[in-house]
C-alpha positions as CSV (number, residue, x, y, z in Angstrom):
1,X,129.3,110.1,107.6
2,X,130.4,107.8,110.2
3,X,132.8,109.2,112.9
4,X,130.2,111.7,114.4
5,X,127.1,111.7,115.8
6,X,124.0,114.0,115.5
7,X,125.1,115.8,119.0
8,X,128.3,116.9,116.9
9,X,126.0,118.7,113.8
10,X,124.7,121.5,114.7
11,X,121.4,122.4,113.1
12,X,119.4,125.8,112.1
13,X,116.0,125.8,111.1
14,X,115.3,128.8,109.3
15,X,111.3,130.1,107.3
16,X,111.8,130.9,104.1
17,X,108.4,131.5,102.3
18,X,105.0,131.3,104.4
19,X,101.4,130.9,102.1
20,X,102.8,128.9,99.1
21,X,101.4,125.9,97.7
22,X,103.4,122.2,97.6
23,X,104.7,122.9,94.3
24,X,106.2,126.1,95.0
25,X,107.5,124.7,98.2
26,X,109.3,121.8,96.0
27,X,110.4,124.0,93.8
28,X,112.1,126.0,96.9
29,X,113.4,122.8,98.2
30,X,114.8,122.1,95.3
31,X,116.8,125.5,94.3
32,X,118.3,125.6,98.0
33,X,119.5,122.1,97.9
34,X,121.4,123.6,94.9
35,X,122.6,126.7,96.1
36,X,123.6,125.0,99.8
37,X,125.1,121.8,98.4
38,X,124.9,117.9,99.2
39,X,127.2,116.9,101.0
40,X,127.7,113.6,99.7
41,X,127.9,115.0,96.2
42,X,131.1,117.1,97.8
43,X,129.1,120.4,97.2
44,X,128.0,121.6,100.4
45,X,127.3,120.6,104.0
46,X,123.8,119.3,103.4
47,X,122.8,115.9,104.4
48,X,119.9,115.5,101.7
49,X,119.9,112.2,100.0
50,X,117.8,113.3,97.3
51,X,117.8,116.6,95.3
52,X,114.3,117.2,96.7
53,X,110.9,117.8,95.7
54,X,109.9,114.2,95.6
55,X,108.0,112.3,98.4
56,X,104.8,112.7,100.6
57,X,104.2,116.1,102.2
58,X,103.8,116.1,106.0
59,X,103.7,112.6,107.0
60,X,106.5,111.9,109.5
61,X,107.1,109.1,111.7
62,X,108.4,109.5,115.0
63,X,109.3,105.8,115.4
64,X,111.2,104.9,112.5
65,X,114.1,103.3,112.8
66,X,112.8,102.2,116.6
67,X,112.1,98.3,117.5
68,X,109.2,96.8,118.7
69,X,110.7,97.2,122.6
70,X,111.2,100.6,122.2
71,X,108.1,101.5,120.9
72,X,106.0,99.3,122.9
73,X,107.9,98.0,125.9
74,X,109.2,94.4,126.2
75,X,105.5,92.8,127.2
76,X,103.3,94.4,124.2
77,X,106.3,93.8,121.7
78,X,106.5,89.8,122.6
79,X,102.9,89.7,121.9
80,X,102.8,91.7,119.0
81,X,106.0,89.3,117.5
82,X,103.8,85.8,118.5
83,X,100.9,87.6,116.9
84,X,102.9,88.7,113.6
85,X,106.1,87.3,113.5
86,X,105.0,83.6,113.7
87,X,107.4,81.2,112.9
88,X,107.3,78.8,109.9
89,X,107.7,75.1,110.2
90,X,110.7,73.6,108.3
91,X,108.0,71.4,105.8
92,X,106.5,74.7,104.8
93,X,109.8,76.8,104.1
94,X,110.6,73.5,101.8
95,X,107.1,73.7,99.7
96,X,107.4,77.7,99.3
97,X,111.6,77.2,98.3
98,X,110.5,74.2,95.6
99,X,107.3,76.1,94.2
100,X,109.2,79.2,93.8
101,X,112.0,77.2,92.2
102,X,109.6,75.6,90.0
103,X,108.4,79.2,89.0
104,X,111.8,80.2,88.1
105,X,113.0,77.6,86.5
106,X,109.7,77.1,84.2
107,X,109.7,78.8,80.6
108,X,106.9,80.7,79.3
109,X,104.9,79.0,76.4
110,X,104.1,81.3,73.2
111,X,100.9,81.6,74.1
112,X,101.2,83.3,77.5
113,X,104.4,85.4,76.3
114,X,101.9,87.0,73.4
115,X,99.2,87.4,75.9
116,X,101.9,89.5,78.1
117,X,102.9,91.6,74.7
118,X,98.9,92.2,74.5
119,X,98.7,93.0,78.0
120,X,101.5,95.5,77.6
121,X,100.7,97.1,74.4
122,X,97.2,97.7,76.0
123,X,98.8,99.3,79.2
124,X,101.0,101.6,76.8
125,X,97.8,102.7,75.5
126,X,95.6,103.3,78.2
127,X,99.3,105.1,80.1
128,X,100.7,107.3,77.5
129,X,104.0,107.6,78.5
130,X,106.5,110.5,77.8
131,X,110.1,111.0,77.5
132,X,112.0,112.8,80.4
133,X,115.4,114.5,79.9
134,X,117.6,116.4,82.9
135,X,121.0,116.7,82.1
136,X,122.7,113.8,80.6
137,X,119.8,111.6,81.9
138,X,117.1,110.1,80.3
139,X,113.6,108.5,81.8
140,X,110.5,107.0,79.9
141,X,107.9,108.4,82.5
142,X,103.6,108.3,82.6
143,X,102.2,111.3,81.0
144,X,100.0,111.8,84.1
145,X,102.7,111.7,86.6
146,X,104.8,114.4,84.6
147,X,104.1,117.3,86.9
148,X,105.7,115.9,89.4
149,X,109.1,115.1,87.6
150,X,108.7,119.3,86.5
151,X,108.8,120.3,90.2
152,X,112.0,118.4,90.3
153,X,113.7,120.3,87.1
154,X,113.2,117.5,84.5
155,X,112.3,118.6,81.0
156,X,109.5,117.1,78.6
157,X,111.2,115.3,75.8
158,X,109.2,113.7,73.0
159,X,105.9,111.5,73.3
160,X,105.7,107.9,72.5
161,X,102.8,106.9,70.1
162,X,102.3,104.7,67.5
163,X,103.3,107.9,65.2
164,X,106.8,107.3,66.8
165,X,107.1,103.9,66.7
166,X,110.0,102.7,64.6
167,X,110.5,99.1,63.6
């Protein structure tokens, strides 16, 4: 989209349902999206990223994308960097490059990989998860964050249990 700026769009704000709850306003989002078209997709002017019904309702922040200057003014943000933003000495960077090297480098011994497959098969236990289909897609997805992938036109496909397990 580069070539124009936001002065150049021109914008309309327009109510289309009043008293509904989050879900039904998802499920709105999501079926004009569809019928206005992304614009990146090539299927409408829309400038949506996503094709909605996903995120946080009502939190926005007025200074994202802004730096510390223009947020604060010059004074605060130089304080707030030396209070935050401190800088590391060169014999520290080395130790934190060599450990993490070290941690990279080093294989796993039997015991602690059967200890993670324990770990794991524990988690899959305690998380039933639940296969996801929309279109040609497919997604292995917890069983108690399913609702949320509804809203956004995903259907249920089949459970994994020990009953499914195939070896």
């Amino acid at each position: 989209m580069a070539g124009f700026t936001i002065e150049d769009i021109k914008t309309y704000i327009i109510e289309t349902a009043s008293n509904i709850t989050e879900i039904e306003a998802f499920k709105n989002e999501i079926e004009y999206i569809k019928y206005i078209g992304r614009y990146k997709l090539g299927k409408g002017p829309l400038c949506n990223h996503t094709d909605g019904g996903e995120g946080i309702s009502g939190i926005c922040s007025k200074n994202k994308g802004k730096t510390y200057e223009e947020i604060y003014g010059e004074e605060k943000a130089k304080q707030l960097k030396q209070l935050f933003m401190k800088p590391q000495l060169e014999e520290t960077k080395n130790k934190i490059r060599d450990k993490r090297k070290y941690q990279i480098m080093q294989p796993r011994s039997e015991e602690v990989r059967n200890k993670i497959r324990e770990t794991v098969k524990e988690g899959h236990k305690n998380n039933p998860r639940c296969w996801i289909t929309k279109d040609t897609e497919n997604k292995q997805v917890y069983k108690q964050e399913l609702d949320k992938w509804i809203i956004q036109g995903w259907n249920r496909g089949r459970t994994i249990n020990k009953s499914n397990w195939r070896i």
